[in-house]
N, C-alpha and C positions, 0 to 999 in steps of 0.2 A: 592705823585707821585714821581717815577725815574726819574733821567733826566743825558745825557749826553752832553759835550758840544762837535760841532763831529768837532771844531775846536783846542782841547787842545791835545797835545801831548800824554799826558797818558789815553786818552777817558777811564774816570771814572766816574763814577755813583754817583747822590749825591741828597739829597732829596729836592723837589721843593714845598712850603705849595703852596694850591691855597685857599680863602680867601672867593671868591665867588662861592656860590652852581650852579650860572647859568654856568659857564666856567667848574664845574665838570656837568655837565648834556650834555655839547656837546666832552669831551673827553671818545674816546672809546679805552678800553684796545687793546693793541702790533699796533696801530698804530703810525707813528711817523706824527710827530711837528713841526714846527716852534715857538719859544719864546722865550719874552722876558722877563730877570727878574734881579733882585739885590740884592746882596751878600757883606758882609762883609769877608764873611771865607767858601768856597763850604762844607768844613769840618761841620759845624754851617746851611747846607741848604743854600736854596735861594727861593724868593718869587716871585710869578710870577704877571708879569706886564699886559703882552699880549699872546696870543695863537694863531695860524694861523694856519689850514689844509696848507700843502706847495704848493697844486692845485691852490688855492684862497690866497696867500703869496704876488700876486700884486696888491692888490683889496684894 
């Protein structure tokens, strides 16, 4: 998956693995996200933690 972070200056695209098949069976392609995840190097990806539609992001 793509992912940008819409907080960094240069909003660049960097690749995010996801780990579990049930978190790829509720993301639907061009819409956007809330998540969380962790990185050593954005260059190296980053793994995702959490996923949130941003409707249900207080829930």
């Amino acid at each position: 998956m793509k992912a940008v972070d819409p907080y960094s200056r240069e909003q660049r695209e960097f690749e995010l693995t996801i780990d579990e098949m049930n978190a790829w069976n509720l993301i639907e392609e061009d819409n956007e996200y809330l998540a969380t995840y962790v990185y050593t190097s954005l260059d190296d990806g980053a793994e995702l933690l959490s996923i949130k539609h941003p409707a249900k992001a207080n829930e």
